[in-house]
Rosetta silent file (secondary structure, phi, psi, omega in degrees, C-alpha in Angstrom):
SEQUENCE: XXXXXXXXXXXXXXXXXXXXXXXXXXXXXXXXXXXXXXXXXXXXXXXXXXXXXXXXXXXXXXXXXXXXXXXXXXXXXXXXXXXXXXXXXXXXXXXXXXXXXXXXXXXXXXXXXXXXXXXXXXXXXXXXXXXXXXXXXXXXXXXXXXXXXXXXXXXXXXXXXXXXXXXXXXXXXXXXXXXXXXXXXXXXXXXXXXXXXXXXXXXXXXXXXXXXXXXXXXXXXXXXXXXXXXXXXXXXXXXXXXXXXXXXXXXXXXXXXXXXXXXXXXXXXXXXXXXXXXXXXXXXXXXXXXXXXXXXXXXXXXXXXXXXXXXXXX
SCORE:     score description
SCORE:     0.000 S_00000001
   1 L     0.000  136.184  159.990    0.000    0.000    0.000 S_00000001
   2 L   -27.245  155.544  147.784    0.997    3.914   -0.606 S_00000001
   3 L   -97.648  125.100 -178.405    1.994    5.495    2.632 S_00000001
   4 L   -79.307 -179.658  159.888   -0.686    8.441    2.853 S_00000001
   5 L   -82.191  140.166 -152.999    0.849   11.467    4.712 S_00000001
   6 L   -46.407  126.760  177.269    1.465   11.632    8.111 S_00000001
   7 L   -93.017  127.353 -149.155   -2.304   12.064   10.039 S_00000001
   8 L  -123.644   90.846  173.790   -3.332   14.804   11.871 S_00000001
   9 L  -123.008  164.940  174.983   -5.901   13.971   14.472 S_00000001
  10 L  -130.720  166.563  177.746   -5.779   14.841   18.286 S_00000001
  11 L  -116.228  136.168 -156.754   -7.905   13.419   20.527 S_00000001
  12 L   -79.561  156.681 -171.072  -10.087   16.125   22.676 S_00000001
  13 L   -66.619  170.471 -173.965   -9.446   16.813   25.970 S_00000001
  14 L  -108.645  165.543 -160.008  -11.756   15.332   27.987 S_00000001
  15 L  -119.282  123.926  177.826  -14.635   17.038   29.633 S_00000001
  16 L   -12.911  109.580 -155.512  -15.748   17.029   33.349 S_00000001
  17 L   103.374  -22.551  173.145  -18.260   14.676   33.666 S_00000001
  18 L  -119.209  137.448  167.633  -18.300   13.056   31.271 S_00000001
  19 L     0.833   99.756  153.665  -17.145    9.096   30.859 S_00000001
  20 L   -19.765  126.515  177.336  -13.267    8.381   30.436 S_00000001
  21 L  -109.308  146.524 -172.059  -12.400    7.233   26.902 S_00000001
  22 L   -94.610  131.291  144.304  -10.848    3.558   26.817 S_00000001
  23 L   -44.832  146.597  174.682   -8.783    2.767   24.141 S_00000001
  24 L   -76.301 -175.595  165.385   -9.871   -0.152   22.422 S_00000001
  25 L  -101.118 -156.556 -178.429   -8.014   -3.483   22.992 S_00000001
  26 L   -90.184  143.976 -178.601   -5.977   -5.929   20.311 S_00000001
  27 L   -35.020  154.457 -176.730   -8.170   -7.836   17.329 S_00000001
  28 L  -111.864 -157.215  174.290   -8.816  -11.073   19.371 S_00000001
  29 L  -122.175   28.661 -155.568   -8.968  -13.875   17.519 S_00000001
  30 L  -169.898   95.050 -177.266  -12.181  -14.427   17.302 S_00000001
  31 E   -93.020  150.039  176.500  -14.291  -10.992   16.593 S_00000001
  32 L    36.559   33.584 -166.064  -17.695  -11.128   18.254 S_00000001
  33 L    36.159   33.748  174.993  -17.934  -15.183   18.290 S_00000001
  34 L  -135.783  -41.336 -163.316  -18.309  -15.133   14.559 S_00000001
  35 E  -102.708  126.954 -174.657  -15.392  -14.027   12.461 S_00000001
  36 L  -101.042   79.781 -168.812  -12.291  -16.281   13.232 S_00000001
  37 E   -42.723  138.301  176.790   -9.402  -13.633   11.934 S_00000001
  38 L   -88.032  -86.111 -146.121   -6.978  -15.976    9.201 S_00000001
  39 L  -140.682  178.839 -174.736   -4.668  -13.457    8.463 S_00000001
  40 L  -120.536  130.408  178.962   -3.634   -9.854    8.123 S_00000001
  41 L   -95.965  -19.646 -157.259   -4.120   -9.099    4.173 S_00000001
  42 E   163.280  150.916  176.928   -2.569   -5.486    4.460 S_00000001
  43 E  -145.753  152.192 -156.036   -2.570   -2.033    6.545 S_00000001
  44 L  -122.994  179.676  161.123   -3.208    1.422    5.235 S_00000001
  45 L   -33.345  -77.418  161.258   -2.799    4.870    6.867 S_00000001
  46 L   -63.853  -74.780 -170.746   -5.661    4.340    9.194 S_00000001
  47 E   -97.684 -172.423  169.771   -6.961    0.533    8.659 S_00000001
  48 E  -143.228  109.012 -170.855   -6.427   -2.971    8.740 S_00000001
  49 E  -101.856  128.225  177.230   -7.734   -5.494    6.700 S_00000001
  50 E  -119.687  170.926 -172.937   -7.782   -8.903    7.633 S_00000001
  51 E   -83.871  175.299  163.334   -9.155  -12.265    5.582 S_00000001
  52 E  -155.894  164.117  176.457  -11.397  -14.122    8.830 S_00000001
  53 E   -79.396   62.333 -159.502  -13.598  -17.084    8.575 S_00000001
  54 L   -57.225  109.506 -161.054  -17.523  -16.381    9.148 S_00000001
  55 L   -98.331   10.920  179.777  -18.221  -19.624   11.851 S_00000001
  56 L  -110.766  -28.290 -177.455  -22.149  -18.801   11.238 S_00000001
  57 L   -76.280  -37.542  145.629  -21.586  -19.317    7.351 S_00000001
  58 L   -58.571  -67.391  173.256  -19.664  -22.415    8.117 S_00000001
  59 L   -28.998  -80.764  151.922  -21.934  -23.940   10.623 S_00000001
  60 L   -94.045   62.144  177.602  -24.444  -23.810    8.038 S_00000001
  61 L   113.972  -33.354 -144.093  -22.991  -25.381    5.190 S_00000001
  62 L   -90.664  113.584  168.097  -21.641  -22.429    2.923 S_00000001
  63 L   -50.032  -20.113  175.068  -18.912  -23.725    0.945 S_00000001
  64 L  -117.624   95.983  176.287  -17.503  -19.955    0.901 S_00000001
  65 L  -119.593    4.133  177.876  -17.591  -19.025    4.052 S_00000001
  66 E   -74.567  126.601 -172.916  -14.426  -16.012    4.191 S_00000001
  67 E  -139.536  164.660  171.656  -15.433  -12.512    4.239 S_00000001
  68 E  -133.561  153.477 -154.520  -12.815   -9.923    4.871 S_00000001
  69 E  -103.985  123.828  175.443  -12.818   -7.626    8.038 S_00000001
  70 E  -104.053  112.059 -178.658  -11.631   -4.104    8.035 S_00000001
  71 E  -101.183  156.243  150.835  -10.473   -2.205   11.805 S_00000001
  72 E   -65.214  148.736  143.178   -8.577    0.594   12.383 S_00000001
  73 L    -7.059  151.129 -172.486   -5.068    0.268   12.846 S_00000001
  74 H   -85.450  -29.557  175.651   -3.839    0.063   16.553 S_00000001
  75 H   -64.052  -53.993  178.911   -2.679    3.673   16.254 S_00000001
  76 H   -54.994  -73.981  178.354   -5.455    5.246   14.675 S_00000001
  77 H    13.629  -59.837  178.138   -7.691    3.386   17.143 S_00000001
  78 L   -54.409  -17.867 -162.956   -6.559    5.066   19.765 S_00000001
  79 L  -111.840  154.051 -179.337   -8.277    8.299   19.515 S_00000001
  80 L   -67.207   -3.750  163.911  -11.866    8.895   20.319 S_00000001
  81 L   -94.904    3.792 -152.642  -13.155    9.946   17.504 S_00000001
  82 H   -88.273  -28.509  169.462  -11.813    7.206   14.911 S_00000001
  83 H   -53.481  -39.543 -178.587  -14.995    4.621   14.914 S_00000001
  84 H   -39.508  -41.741 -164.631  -16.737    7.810   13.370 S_00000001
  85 H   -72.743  -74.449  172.804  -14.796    7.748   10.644 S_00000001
  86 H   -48.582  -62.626 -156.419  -14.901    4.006   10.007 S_00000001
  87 H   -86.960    1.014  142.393  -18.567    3.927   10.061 S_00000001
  88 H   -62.561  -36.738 -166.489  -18.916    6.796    7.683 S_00000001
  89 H   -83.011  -20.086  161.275  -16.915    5.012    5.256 S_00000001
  90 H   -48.324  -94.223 -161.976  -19.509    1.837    6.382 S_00000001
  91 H   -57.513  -33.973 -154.296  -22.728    4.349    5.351 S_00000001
  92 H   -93.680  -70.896 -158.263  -20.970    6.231    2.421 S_00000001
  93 H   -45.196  -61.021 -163.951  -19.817    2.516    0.907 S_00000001
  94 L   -78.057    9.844  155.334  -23.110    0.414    1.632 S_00000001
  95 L   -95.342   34.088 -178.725  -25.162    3.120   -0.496 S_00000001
  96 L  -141.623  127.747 -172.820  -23.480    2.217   -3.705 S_00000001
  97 L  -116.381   80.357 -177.004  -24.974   -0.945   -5.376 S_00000001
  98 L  -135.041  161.743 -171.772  -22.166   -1.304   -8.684 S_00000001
  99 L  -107.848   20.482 -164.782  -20.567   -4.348   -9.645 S_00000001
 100 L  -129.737   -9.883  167.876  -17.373   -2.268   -9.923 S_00000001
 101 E   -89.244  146.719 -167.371  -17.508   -1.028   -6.155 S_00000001
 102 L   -76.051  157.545 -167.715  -16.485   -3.618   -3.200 S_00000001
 103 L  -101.819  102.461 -173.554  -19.335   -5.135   -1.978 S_00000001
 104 L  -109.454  108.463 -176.647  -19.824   -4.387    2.427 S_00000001
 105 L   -58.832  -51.857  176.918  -21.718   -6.694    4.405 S_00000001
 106 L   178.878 -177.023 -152.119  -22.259   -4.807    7.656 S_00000001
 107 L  -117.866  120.549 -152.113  -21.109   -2.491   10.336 S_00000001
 108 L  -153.277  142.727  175.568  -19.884   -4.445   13.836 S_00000001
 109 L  -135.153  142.169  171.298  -18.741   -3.958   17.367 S_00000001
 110 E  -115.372   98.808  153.265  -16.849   -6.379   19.648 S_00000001
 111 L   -49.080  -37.127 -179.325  -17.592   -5.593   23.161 S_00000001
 112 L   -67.731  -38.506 -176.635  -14.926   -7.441   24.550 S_00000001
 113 L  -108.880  -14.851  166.274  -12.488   -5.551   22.714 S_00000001
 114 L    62.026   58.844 -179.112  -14.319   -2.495   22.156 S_00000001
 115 E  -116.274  170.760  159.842  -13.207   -2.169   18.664 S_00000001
 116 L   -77.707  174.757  158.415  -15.447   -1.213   15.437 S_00000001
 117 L   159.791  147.801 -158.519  -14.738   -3.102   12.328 S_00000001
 118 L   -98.964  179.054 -172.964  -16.554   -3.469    8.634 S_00000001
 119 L  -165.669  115.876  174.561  -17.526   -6.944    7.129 S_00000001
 120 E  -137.267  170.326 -173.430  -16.971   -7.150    3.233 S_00000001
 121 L   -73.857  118.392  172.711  -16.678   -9.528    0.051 S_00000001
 122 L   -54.134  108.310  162.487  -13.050  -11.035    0.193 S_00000001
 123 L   -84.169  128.429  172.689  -11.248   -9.921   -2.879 S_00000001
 124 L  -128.579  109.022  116.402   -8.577  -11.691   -4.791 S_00000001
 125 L  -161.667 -152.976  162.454   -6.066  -10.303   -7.181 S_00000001
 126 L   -58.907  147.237  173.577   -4.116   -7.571   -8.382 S_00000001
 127 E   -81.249 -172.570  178.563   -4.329   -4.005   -7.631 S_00000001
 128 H   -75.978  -52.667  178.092   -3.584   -1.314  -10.618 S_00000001
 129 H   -13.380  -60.281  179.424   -0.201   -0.814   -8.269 S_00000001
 130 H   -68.383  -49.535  173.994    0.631   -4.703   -9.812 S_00000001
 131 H   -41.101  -57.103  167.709   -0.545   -4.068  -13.068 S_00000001
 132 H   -59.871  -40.112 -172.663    1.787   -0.692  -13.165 S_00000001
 133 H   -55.491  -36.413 -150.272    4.837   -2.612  -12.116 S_00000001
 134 L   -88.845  -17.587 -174.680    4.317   -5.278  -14.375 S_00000001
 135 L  -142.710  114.616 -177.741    3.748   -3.081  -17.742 S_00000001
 136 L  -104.655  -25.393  138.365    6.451   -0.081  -17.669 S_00000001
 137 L   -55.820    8.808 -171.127    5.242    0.692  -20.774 S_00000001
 138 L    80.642  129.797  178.943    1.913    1.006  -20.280 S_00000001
 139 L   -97.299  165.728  171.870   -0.851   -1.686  -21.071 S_00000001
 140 L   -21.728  132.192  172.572   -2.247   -2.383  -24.375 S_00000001
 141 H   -47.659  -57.760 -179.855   -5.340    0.199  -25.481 S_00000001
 142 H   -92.642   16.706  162.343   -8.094   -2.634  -24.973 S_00000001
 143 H  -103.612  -34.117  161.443   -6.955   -3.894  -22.071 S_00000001
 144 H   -44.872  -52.257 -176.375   -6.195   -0.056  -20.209 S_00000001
 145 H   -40.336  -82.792  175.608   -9.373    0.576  -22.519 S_00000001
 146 H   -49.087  -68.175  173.401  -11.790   -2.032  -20.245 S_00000001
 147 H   -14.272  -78.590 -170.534  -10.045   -0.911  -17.024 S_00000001
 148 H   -38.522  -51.582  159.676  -10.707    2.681  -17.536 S_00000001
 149 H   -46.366  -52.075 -168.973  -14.340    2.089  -18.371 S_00000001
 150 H   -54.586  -66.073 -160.345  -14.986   -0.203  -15.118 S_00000001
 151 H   -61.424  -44.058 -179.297  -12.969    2.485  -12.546 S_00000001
 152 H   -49.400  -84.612 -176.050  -14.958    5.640  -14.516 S_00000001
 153 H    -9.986  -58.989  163.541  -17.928    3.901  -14.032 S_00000001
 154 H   -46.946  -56.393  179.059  -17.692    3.329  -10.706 S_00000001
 155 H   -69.576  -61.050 -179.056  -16.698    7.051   -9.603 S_00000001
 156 H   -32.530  -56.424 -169.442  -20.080    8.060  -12.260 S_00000001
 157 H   -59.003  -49.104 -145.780  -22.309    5.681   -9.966 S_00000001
 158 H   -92.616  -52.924  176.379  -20.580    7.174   -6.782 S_00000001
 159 H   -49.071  -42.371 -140.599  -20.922   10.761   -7.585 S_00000001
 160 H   -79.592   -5.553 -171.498  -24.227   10.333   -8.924 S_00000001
 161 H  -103.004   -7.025 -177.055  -25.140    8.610   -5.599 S_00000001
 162 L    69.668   33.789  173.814  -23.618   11.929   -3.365 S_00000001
 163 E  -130.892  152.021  174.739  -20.871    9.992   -2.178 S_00000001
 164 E   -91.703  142.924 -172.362  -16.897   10.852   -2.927 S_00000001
 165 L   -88.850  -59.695 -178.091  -14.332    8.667   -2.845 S_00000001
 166 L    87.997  -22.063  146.941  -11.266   11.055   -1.779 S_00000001
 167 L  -102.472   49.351 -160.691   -8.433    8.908   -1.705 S_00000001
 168 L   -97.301  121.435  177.395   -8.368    7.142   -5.142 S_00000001
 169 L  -115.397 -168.499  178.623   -4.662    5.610   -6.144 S_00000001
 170 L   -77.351  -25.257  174.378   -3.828    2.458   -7.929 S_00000001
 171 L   -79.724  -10.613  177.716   -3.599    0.633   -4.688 S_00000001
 172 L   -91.589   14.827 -178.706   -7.319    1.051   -3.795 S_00000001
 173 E  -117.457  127.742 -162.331   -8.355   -0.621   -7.079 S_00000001
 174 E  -130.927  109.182 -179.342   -8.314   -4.202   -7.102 S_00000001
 175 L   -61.546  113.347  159.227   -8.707   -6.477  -10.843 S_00000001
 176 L   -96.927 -167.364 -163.714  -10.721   -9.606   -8.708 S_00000001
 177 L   -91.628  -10.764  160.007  -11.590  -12.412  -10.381 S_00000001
 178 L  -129.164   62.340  153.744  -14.732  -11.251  -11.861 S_00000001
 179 L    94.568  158.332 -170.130  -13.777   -7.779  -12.899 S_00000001
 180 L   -57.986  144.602  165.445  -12.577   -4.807  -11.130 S_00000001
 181 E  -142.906  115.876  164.274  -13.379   -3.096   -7.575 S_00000001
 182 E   -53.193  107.661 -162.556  -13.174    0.434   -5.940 S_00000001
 183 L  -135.234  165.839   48.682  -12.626    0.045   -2.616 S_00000001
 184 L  -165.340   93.245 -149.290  -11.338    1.954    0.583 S_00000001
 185 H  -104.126   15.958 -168.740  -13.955    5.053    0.921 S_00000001
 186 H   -60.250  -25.998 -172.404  -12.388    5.855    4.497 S_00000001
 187 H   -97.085  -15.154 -164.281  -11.363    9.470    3.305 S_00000001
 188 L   -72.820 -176.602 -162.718  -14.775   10.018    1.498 S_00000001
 189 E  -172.972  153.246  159.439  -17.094   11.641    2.163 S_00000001
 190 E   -45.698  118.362 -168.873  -20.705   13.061    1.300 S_00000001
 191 L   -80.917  145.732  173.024  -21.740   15.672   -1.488 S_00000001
 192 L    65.229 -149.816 -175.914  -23.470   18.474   -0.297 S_00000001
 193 L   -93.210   -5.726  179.486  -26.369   18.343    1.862 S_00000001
 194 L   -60.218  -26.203  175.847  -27.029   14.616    0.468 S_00000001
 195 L  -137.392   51.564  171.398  -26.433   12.418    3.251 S_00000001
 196 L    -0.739  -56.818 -154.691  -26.608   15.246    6.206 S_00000001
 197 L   -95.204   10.255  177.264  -26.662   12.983    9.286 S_00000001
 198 L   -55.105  141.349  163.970  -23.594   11.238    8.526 S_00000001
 199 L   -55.308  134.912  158.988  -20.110   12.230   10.814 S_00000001
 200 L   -93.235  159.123  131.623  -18.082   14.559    9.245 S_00000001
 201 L  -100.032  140.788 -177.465  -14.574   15.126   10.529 S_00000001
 202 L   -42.463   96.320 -165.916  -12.515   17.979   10.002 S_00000001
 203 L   -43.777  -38.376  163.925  -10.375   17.977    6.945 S_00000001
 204 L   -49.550  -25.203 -165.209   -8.351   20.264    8.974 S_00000001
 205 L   -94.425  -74.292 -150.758   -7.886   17.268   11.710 S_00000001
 206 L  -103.850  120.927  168.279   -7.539   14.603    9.318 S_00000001
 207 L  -138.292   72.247  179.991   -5.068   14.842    5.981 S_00000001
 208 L   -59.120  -43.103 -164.977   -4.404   11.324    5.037 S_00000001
 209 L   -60.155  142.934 -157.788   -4.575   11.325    1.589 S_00000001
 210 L   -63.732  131.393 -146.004   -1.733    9.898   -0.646 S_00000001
 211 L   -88.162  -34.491 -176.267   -0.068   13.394   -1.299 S_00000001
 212 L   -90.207  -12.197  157.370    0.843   12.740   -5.144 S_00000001
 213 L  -107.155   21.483 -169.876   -2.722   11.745   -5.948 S_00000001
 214 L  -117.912  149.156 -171.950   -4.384   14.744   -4.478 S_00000001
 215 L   -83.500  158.055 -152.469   -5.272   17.772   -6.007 S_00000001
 216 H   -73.668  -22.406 -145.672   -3.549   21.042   -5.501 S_00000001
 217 H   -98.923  -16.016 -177.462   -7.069   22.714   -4.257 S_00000001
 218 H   -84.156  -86.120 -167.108   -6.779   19.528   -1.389 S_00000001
 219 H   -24.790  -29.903 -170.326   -2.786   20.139   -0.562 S_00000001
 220 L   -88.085    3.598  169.449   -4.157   24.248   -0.103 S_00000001
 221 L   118.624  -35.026  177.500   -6.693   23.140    2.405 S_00000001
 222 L   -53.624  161.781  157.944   -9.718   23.472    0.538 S_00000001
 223 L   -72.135  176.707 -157.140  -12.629   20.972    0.937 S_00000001
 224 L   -91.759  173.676 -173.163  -12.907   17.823   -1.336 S_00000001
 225 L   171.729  154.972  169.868  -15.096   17.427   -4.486 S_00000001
 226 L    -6.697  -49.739 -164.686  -16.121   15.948   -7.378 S_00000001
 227 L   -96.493  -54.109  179.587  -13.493   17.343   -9.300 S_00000001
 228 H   -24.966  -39.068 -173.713  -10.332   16.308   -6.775 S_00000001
 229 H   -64.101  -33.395 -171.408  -11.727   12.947   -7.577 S_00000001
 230 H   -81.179  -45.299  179.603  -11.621   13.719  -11.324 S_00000001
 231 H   -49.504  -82.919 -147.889   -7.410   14.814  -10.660 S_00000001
 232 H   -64.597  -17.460 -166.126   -6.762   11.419   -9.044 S_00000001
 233 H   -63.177  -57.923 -155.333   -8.983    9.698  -11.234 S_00000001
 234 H   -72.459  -15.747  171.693   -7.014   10.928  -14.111 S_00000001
 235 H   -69.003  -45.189 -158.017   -3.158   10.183  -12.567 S_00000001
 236 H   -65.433  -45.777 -177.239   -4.276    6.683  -12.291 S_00000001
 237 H   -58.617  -47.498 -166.018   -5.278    6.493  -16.010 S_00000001
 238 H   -62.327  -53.056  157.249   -2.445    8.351  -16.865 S_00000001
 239 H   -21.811  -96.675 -145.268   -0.062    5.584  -14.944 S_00000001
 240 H   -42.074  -56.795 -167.937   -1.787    2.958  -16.462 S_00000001
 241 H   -80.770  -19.242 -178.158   -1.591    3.800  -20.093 S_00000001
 242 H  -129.953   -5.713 -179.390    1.890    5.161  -20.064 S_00000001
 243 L    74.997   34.182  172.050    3.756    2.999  -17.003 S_00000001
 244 L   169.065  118.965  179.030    4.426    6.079  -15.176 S_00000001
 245 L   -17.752  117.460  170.617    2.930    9.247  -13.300 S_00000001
 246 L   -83.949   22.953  172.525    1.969   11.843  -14.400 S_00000001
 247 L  -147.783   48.634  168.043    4.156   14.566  -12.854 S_00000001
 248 L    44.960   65.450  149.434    7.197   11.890  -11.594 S_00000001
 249 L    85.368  -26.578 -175.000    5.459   11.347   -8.396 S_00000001
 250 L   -40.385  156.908  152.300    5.388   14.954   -7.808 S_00000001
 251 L   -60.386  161.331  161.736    2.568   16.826   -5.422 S_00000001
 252 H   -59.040  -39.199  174.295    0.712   18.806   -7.789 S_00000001
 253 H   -60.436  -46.210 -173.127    2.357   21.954   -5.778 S_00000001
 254 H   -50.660  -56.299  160.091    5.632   20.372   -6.518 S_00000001
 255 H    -0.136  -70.028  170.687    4.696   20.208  -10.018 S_00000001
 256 H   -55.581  -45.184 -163.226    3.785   23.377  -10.490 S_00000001
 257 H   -47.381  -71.950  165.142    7.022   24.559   -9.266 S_00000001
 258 H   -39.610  -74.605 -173.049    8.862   22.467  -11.737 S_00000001
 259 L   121.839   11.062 -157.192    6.658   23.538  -14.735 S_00000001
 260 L   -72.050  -14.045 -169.922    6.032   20.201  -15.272 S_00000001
 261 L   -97.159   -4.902  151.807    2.023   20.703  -16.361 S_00000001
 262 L  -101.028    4.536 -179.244    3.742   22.345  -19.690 S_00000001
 263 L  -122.593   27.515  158.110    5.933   20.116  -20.961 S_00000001
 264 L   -60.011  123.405  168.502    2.910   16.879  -20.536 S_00000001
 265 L   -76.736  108.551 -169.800    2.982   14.666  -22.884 S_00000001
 266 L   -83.197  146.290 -168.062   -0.034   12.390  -24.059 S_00000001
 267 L   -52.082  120.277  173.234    1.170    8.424  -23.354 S_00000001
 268 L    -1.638  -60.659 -179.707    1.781    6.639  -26.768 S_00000001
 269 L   -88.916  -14.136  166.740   -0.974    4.159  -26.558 S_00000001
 270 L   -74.402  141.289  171.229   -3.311    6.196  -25.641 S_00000001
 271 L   -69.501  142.692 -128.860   -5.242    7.027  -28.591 S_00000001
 272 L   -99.801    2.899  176.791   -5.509   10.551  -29.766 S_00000001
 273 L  -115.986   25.104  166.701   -9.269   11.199  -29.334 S_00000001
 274 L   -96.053  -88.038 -175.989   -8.686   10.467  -25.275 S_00000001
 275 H    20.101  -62.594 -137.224   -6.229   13.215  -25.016 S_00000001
 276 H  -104.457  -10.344 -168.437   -8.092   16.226  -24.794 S_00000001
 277 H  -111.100  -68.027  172.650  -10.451   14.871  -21.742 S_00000001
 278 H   -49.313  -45.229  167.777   -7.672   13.466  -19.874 S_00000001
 279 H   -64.279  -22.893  163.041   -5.785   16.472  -20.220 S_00000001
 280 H  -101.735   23.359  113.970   -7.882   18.891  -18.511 S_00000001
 281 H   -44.560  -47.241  177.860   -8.384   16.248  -15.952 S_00000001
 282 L   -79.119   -9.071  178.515   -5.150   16.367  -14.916 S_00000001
 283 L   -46.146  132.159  153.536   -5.442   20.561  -14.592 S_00000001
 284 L   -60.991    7.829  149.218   -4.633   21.875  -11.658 S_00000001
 285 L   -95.583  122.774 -178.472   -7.492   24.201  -11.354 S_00000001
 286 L   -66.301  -19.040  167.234  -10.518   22.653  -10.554 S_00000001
 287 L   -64.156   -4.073 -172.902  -12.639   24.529  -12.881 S_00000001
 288 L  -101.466   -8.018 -170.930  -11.166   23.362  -15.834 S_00000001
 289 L   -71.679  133.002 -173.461  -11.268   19.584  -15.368 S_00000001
 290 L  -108.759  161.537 -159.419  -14.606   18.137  -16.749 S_00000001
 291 L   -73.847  153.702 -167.346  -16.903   15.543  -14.864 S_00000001
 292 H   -59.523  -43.804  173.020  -16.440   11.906  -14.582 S_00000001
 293 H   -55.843  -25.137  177.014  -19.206   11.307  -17.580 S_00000001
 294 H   -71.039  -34.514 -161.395  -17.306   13.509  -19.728 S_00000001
 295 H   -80.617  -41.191 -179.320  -14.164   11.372  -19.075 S_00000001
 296 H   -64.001  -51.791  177.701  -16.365    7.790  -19.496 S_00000001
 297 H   -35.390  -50.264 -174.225  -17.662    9.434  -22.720 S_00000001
 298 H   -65.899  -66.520  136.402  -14.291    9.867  -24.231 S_00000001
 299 H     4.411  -65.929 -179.988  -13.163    6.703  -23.077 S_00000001
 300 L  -107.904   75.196 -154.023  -15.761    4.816  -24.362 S_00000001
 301 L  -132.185   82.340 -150.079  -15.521    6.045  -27.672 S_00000001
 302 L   -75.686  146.352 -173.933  -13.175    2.748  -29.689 S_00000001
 303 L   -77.821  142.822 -162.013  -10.035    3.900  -31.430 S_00000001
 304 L   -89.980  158.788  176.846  -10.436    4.235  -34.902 S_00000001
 305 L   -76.167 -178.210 -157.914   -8.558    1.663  -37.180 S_00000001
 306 L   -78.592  -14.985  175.546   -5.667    1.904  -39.174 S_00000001
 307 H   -68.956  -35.864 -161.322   -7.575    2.070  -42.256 S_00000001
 308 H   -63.297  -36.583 -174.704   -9.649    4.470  -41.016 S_00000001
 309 H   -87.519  -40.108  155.707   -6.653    6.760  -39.981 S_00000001
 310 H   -12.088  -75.992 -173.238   -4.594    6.153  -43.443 S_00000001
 311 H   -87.029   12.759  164.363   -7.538    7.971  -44.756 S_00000001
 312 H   -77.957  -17.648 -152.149   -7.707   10.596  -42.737 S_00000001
 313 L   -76.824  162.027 -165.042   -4.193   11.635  -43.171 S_00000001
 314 L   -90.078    0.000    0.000   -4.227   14.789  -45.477 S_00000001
């Protein structure tokens, strides 16, 4: 996994009268006397995902019986505010019904241990993370081509549903074995006035996100949106299609600095009637970047053959 940037929560002092807060204690091995933890699959910024066992799905019968469990982290944990967080990303997650979004069973407390923790569809394969390593040239137009469509898709349902993702890199995208899934909504958040009663937290408090996939109006502080989504959307495409970032890793501030958003290149393989919608994705001003349908549009648009461009040539 990325390392996000260093996380800035505090936990408030506490106030006269009211109840001591307990840290929780360590994953048991056994959450709630149903999920029998296997293994630790991976740890983020924040969470921890592990694969566990469901003993109720086993008991009766279910030939699949593995779900995978997500907690915070024993550090994050600690502070009194951090179950908020996980069970926004619970409520923002379980309102998006796509076959390109991970799939989240339910929302859970262990008394004994007094932790929080998610219940989801166990995924298996690569992330885009494997995929970039593996093709430093960028993959092939209809296989980047299918990708692109599935992750656009996804973010189209999830806007269109008022929820944001806010942290999307190549590690939070995972090829399973029957087709791609958007997964780890922990930084997201609600649009608007659309899901009111949900916790917010302060953006100010909390700045997690992996710093080379976040847009410059997020490094200055601002709040998140649509279009930040549309930025990160579009390094990951760019990565994909060309084997490599599209500002060498840089922040977008760094970027700027450099000059680096005038000398962009479009990737080889991408085809030349993508271009112009991925490139004002990647702007660094959020007004100029157009909406995730604009991007899907382009996208799914099939590159014309070679006959076709032979006779275009003048």
């Amino acid at each position: 996994m990325d390392a996000p940037s260093a996380t800035a929560i505090t936990p408030p002092a506490n106030t006269h009268g009211k109840k001591e807060f307990v840290p929780p204690g360590p994953v048991p091995e056994v959450l709630s006397k149903r999920y029998r933890i296997e293994r630790l699959l991976g740890v983020g910024g924040m969470g921890a995902v592990y694969r566990a066992r469901d003993l109720l799905r086993e008991q009766f019968g279910d030939p699949e019986p593995w779900v995978a469990v997500k907690a915070l982290n024993d550090t994050f944990a600690e502070y009194p505010d951090a179950h908020a967080l996980l069970y926004s990303e619970f409520a923002l997650t379980s309102r998006l019904r796509h076959a390109h979004v991970v799939q989240l069973y339910g929302f859970h407390t262990d008394a004994r241990c007094r932790r929080a923790y998610i219940t989801m569809e166990l995924l298996k394969g690569p992330t885009l993370d494997d995929l970039i390593s593996a093709n430093p040239e960028g993959l092939p137009w209809e296989q980047f081509r299918e990708i692109a469509m599935a992750l656009l898709q996804a973010l189209a349902h999830s806007h269109a549903r008022g929820v944001l993702h806010g942290d999307l890199k190549p590690s939070n995208v995972m090829m399973a074995e029957d087709g791609l899934r958007l997964f780890d909504f922990g930084l997201g958040q609600s649009i608007g006035d659309r899901l009111p009663g949900l916790p917010r937290l302060s953006r100010a408090r909390l700045a997690a996100w992996t710093p080379r996939y976040a847009a410059l109006e997020l490094l200055d502080g601002e709040p998140l949106s649509a279009a930040a989504d549309v930025y990160a959307a579009a390094c990951v495409l760019y990565e994909l299609c060309s084997g490599h970032h599209p500002f060498s890793r840089l922040t977008a501030r760094q970027a700027i600095r450099m000059g680096q958003d005038k000398t962009l290149e479009p990737p080889p393989r991408l085809p030349r009637h993508c271009w112009p919608a991925l490139r004002r994705a990647l702007a660094f001003e959020q007004t100029q970047r157009p909406d995730i349908p604009t991007l899907l549009a382009a996208f799914s648009q099939a590159a014309p053959s070679l006959l076709h461009r032979v006779l275009r040539r003048p």
